[in-house]
C-alpha positions, 0 to 999 in steps of 0.5 A: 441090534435085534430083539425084544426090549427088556423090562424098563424099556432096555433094548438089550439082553441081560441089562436087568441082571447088569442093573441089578448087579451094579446096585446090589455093588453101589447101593452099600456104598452110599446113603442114597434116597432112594429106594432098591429099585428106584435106583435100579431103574435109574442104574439100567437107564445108564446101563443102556446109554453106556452099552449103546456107546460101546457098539455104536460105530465111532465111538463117543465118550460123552455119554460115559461122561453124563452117566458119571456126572448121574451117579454123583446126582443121584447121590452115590457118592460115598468114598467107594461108589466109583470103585464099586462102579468100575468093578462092575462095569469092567466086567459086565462090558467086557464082551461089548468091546475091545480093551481100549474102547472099554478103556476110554469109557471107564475113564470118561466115566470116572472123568464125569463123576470127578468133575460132578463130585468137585461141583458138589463138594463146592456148593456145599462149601458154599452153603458152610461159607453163608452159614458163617457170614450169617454167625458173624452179623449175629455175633456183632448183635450180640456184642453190642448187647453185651457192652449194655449188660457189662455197664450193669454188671459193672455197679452190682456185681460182687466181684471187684471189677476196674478199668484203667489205663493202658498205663496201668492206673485205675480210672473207675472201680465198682463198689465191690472192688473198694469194699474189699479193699477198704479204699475209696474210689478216689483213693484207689483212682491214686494208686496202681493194682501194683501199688496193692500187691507185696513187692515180690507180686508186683513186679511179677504182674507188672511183667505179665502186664506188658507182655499182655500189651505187645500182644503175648498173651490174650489175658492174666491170670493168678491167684495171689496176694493183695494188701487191704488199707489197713495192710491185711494180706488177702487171697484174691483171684486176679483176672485182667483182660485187655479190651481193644479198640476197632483197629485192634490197638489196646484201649483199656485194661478190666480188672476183676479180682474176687476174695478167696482168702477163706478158700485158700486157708482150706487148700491147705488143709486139703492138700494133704488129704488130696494127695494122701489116702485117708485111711493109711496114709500113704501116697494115693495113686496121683501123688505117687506116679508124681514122685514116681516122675520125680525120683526118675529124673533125679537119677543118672545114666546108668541107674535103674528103677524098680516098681511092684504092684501088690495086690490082696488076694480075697479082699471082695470075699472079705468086705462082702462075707465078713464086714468093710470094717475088718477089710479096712483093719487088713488094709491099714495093717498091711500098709504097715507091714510094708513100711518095714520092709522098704528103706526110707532112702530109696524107696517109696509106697502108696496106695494106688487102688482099693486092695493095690498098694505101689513100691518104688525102689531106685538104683535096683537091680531084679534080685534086690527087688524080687528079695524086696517083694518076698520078704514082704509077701511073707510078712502080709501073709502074716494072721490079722486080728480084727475084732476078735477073730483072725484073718489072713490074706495073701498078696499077688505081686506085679514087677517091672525092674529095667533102666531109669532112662526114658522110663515113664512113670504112668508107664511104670505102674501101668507095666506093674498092674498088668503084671499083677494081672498075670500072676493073679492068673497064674494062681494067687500068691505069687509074683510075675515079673513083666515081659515087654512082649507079652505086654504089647500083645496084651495091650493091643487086645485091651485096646481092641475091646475097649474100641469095639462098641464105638467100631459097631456105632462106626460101621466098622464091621463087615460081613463076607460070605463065604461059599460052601460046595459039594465036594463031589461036583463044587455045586453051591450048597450055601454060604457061611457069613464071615465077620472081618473088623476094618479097623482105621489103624490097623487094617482088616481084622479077621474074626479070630482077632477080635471075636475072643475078645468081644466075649470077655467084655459082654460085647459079644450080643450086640456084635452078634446081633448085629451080624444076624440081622445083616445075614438074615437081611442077606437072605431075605433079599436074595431069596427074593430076587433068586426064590428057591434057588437060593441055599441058606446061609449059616450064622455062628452063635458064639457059646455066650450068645446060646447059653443067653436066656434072650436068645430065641426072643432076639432072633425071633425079632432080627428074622421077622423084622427082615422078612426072611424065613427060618429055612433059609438060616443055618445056626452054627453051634459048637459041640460044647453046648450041645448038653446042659451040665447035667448031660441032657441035650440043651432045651434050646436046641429043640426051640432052634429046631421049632422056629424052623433054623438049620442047626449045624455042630462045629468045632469037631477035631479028634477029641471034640466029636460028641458021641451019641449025636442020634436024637439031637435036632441037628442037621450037619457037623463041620470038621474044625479048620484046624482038623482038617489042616492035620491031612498035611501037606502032602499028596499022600494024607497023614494016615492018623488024621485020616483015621480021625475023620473018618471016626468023626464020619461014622459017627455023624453017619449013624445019626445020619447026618451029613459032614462039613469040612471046613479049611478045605484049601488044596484040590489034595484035602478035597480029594481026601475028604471025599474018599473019607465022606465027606459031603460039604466044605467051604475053605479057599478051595471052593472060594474066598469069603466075598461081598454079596454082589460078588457070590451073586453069580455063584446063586444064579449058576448054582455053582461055585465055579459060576463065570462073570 
C-alpha cells in the first residue's frame, strides 16, 4: 500500500467517492440520525476496514463481520439497507479481489447485520414485554377501585341493577330495578327474572343463561319484554354479565335492565320512515339492496335478475336555477310514472340516490328489460307542470341483466350506477348496458384514485431518473424525473397508470408537488457534491399544475426551500398551454423564464407541433414517444414518419431551438434522428430511468456510457 492518505484519514484512493456512493444508496433506505456526512465519515471508516481485508494476505472475515454488526448500530436498518449495501459493495470491491474472496466477504457482511438486526429486533421485544407487565399491575389497581365505585353505582343508579345467584334467583336489587317493577326488594328476592318475563321470553333467557354459565358466551344481551306487578308489559333492555371468581369459576350473575317502552313504541313509527324515502315513498337505497338480497334467493338455478339505474339528466340546473321545490314536484312525479311501467309480481323500485331511482325485475331476460327501460324513459320525458310552468327532463339509464346464481345484490346496483355512468358519458339520454371488462377496467382506476393521497402520506411514490444524451457522442446532457407508484398489490405503477387518474380527482397538486421538491432536492445536492458539471434536471408540470393560479408561489417555495438554483431546473410543458384561449402566448411562461427555470415543450407528434414557436420563452421541444415510435421497426425508417419529424425540426430550427426525442430505444431510431436533426434523447437506448446513486457516475464521466 503506497500513497498519500485521503480525506478522513483513508489510506486508499477512491475511498471518498466508494463512501459517498455507498450513502447516497442507504441513507434512503433508512431513518437514521444522523446527518449526510456524519454518516459518510462513518460509511468510509467501513469502507477502509472492508478494502484492507480484501488485500491482506489471508484473508479474515471478522472484519466484514463488525462492519455488518455497525450498520445495524447505526441505524440502517430499513427493509432495503442490506440490499442497498451489497449492490454497492459488490461493485465497488470487485477490482480488490477474486470472486470467491468478494464472496465470502459480503456474506460475512450480511451474517453480522442478521445476527445485529435479530439482537436489535429482541431488545425492543423486550422493551414491548416491560411495557405490558407495567399495563397489567395498573390495570389490577384499577379494578380494585372500580369494585368500590360499583358498590356506589349499585344504590344510585337509574338503571335497574341485581345480583343473583348462579342458580338464577335475585339475592339484592337496587331501588331502580323495583320502581320499575312495582316489587319490593323482599318481593323480588322470591322470584327469578324468568318468573318477570312472558313464558315465550323466559324459556329463551333461560337457555342463553346456561350457555353463559359453560362458558359460551362472555354476556347477554336483548331487548324484550317484562311483566311489571300489576302485569303491564314493559320494553326493557336486559344485560347480564357474569362476574368470576379468582379461579375463573362463576360466582355471580349482575343483572341491568333499563326501561325503553317509550323508545320502542317509536321504533315502530321510525321503521317505515327509515327504510323508506320520504318524499316518494319508495324504497331507500338500504331497504332496496336488502329486498334486492331477498328476491336473489328466492329464485331457482336457471332464473335470472334484472336491475336498471335511472338517472334524471339536469336535476342540479333545475334545483339550482328554478327552485328545490319543482325539483322536488319532478322527483315525486317521476316516481310515479315508474310505478306504471313495473309489474307489481315481479318487480321492485327505490330511490337510491337524489336524482337515481332502482328497478329490479327477476326471471328476465335483455330485451324484456332493455323494453322495460324504454317504455319508461319515454314516459319521464313526458312535460311536468310545476307551479304553472312546464318542465321536462330526460332519464339516463344503467343496466345490468345476467343470471341470479351467485349475483350479489350490492354488486348488482353498483354494476348499474357505473353503467349509468357510461351512458351519461355517451351523451344523456339513453341507456348503456354493463359489460364486466370494462367495468374492472374502470374499477381498478376508481380504486386507484381513491388510494392516492393515503400511497403519498405512505411514501409509496418514487422518483427515477432518467438520462438524457447528445445523440451524436451519448454525452450527458441531463435527466428527466420519472415518477413510478409501488403500489403493496399490484407492483410498480408507471406514471401512464396513474398520472390521468390523479388529475380527475384534484390530486394532481400535491403529487405534483411533491416530485418537484424530490427533483429539486436531487438537484441541489448533486450540484453540490459535482458543481457545474452537474446537467439540469427536467420536472413535467402536468396541464392542471400550469393552468393553477399558485403555481409560481409553489415552486418558488419548493426551489428556495431546497436550496437549489432555477438553472438547474427544467420545467416540461405540453404544447397545449403554450397560449391562452385567446391565442396569446400564456402569461406564465414569461414568469417561468424570469424565475431563471429551462422550459421545454412536449408532446410534439405530426399534428401536435404549434407553429410560430419564434418569440415564446422556451428552450427546447421533445418529440412525443409515440412519435417517434411511428420510424417502425425496421432498419430502413417509414418515410411518412421521417417526414413529420423533420416538419416538426424546421419548425424548432427557425425558433432556433434544439429538438429532443423521446422513446428513443434502438441504436436504428438514434441513427435516424440524427440524419433528421435531432440533437437529444432519452429512452432505453441511452439508459433506463434509475435511483440517484445509480446515474451518479453518468455525472462524474459526463457520459451515459460511464463504468462502474
Amino acid at each position: 500500500m503506497t500513497g498519500e492518505p485521503e480525506q478522513g484519514g483513508a489510506m486508499y484512493p477512491g475511498l471518498a467517492d466508494f463512501a459517498r456512493l455507498w450513502t447516497g444508496a442507504v441513507l434512503p433506505t433508512s431513518n437514521v440520525p444522523l446527518s449526510r456526512g456524519e454518516l459518510q465519515v462513518i460509511l468510509t471508516g467501513f469502507a477502509e476496514l472492508l478494502t484492507a481485508s480484501l488485500r491482506a494476505d489471508t484473508f479474515d472475515h471478522t472484519q466484514a463481520i463488525e462492519v455488518g454488526r455497525g450498520l445495524v448500530a447505526t441505524q440502517l436498518v430499513g427493509p432495503k439497507a442490506l440490499d442497498a449495501t451489497i449492490r454497492v459493495l459488490g461493485r465497488q470491491l470487485r477490482p480488490e479481489a477474486d470472486d470467491d474472496r468478494l464472496v465470502d466477504l459480503l456474506g460475512a457482511v450480511a451474517g453480522g447485520y442478521v445476527d445485529s438486526l435479530r439482537d436489535h429486533i429482541f431488545q425492543q421485544q423486550e422493551t414491548l414485554k416491560k411495557a405490558v407487565f407495567r399495563a397489567r399491575d395498573a390495570a389490577e389497581k384499577a379494578l380494585r377501585a372500580s369494585e368500590r365505585r360499583f358498590r356506589t353505582v349499585f344504590t344510585e343508579s337509574v338503571v335497574g341493577i341485581a345480583i343473583g345467584d348462579i342458580q338464577g334467583h335475585i339475592v339484592s336489587s337496587n331501588l331502580a330495578m323495583q320502581e320499575m317493577l312495582g316489587y319490593s326488594a323482599d318481593e323480588l328476592r322470591q322470584r327469578t327474572p324468568y318468573d318477570l318475563m312472558p313464558r315465550k321470553d323466559a324459556e329463551e333467557v333461560s337457555t342463553a343463561y346456561r350457555k353463559l354459565i359453560n362458558g359460551q358466551f362472555t354476556s347477554l344481551r336483548s331487548e324484550q319484554q317484562m311483566l311489571r306487578s300489576d302485569n303491564e308489559p314493559i320494553w326493557v333492555h336486559i344485560a347480564v354479565t357474569l362476574i368470576k371468581d379468582e379461579h375463573g369459576r362463576p360466582d355471580y350473575p349482575v343483572v341491568m335492565i333499563e326501561d325503553i317502552s317509550d323508545l320502542h313504541l317509536l321504533q315502530d313509527r321510525w321503521t317505515h320512515q327509515v327504510a323508506h324515502d320520504p318524499l316518494t315513498n319508495l324504497h331507500n337505497r338500504a331497504l332496496f339492496v336488502s329486498k334486492v338480497e331477498t328476491a336473489v334467493g328466492g329464485l331457482g338455478p336457471g332464473d335470472r335478475i334484472g336491475l336498471a339505474c335511472f338517472g334524471l339528466d339536469g336535476m342540479s340546473v333545475i334545483n339550482a336555477g328554478v327552485s328545490d321545490q319543482v325539483g322536488d314536484k319532478i322527483l315525486k312525479t317521476t316516481a310515479d310514472r315508474l310505478r306504471a311501467v313495473v309489474e307489481d309480481d315481479n318487480g321492485l323500485l327505490g330511490r337510491v340516490d337524489g336524482d337515481r331511482f332502482a328497478l329490479l325485475t327477476v326471471r328476465s331476460t335483455t330485451p324484456d328489460m332493455i323494453g322495460v327501460v324504454e317504455r319508461a324513459m319515454v314516459r319521464i320525458a313526458d312535460p311536468v307542470v310545476a307551479e304553472g310552468r312546464e318542465y321536462s327532463v330526460t332519464a339516463s339509464v344503467g343496466i345490468v341483466e345476467r343470471a341470479a346464481a351467485g349475483s350479489d345484490p350490492a354488486q348488482l346496483l353498483a354494476d348499474a350506477e357505473l353503467a349509468l355512468h357510461w351512458a351519461k358519458q355517451d351523451g344523456r339520454a339513453q341507456w348503456a348496458l354493463f359489460e364486466a371488462d370494462r367495468g374492472s377496467r374502470q374499477r381498478r382506476d376508481f380504486e386507484l384514485a381513491a388510494q392516492l393521497p393515503a400511497a403519498l402520506r405512505g411514501d409509496q411514490f418514487t422518483v427515477e431518473f432518467e438520462p438524457i444524451a447528445r445523440i451524436g457522442d451519448r454525452g450527458l446532457a441531463g435527466f428527466s424525473t420519472i415518477l413510478s407508484w409501488d403500489h403493496p398489490e399490484q407492483g410498480v405503477l408507471s406514471a401512464k397508470d396513474f398520472l390521468h387518474l390523479a388529475e380527475r380527482t384534484g390530486h394532481m397538486l400535491p403529487l405534483g408537488s411533491w416530485a418537484i421538491r424530490q427533483a429539486c432536492d436531487q438537484a441541489r445536492q448533486w450540484h453540490d457534491e459535482h458543481g457545474d458539471r452537474t446537467p439540469p434536471v427536467s420536472v413535467a408540470l402536468p396541464n392542471r399544475m400550469v393552468r393553477d393560479q399558485d403555481i409560481v408561489a409553489l415552486l418558488r417555495t419548493v426551489v428556495e426551500a431546497s436550496g437549489a438554483r432555477y438553472d438547474q431546473l427544467a420545467l416540461e410543458v405540453d404544447n397545449s398551454v403554450l397560449r391562452d384561449a385567446d391565442g396569446d402566448p400564456a402569461e406564465v411562461l414569461d414568469v417561468f423564464q424570469e424565475l431563471g427555470f429551462r422550459l421545454l415543450v412536449t408532446g410534439m407528434t405530426a399534428t401536435g407541433c404549434p407553429h410560430g414557436l419564434t418569440g415564446l420563452p422556451v428552450h427546447g421541444v421533445k418529440l412525443a414517444p409515440e412519435f417517434v415510435a411511428t420510424l417502425g421497426a425496421d432498419d430502413k425508417p417509414e418515410p411518412a414518419a421521417e417526414r413529420a419529424i423533420s416538419d416538426v425540426v424546421s419548425a424548432a430550427r427557425l425558433a432556433e431551438l434544439p429538438v429532443y426525442a423521446v422513446g428513443v430505444n434502438h441504436e436504428r431510431h438514434a441513427t435516424a434522428l440524427r440524419e433528421l436533426g435531432v440533437e437529444l434523447g432519452q429512452g432505453d437506448h441511452f439508459g433506463p430511468p434509475s435511483l440517484p446513486f445509480e446515474v451518479e457516475p453518468m455525472i462524474i464521466a459526463g457520459t451515459v456510457d460511464a463504468d462502474w
